[in-house]
C-alpha positions as CSV (number, residue, x, y, z in Angstrom):
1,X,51.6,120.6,92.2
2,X,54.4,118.7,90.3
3,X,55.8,121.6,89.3
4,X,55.8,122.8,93.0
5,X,57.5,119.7,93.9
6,X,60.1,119.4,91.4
7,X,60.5,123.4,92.1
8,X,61.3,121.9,96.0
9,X,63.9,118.6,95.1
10,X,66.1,121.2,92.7
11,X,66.1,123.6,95.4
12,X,67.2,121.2,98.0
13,X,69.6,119.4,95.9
14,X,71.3,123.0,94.9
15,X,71.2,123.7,98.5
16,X,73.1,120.1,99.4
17,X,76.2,120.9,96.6
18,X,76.5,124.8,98.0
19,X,76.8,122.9,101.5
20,X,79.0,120.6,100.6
21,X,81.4,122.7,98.7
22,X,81.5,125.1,101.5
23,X,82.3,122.0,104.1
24,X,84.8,120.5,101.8
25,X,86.5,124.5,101.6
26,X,86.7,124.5,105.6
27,X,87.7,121.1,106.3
28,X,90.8,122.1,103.8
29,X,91.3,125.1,105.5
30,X,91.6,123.7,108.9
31,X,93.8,120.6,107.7
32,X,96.2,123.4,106.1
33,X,96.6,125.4,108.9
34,X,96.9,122.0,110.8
35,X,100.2,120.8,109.1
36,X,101.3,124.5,108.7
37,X,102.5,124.0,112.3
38,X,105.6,122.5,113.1
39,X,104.7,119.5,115.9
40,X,102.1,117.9,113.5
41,X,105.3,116.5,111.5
42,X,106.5,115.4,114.9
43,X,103.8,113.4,116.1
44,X,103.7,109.6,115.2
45,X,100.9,108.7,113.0
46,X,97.5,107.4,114.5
């Protein structure tokens, strides 16, 4: 039963990094190919 349980936590924490990684790899992506275009350096901050 422990075992079972622990089995469960490692899983779900492995599964949490793989997720994050993968979010932190798109929002980069999309903020690249958001200053990649010219008018983003035109626009004011905020």
């Amino acid at each position: 039963m422990q075992l079972a349980a622990l089995l469960a936590l490692g899983g779900l924490f492995a599964l949490f990094i793989v997720g994050g990684a993968i979010l932190m790899i798109v929002l980069t992506v999309v903020a690249i190919m958001k200053m990649r275009k010219d008018e983003f350096w035109d626009e004011p901050p905020g």
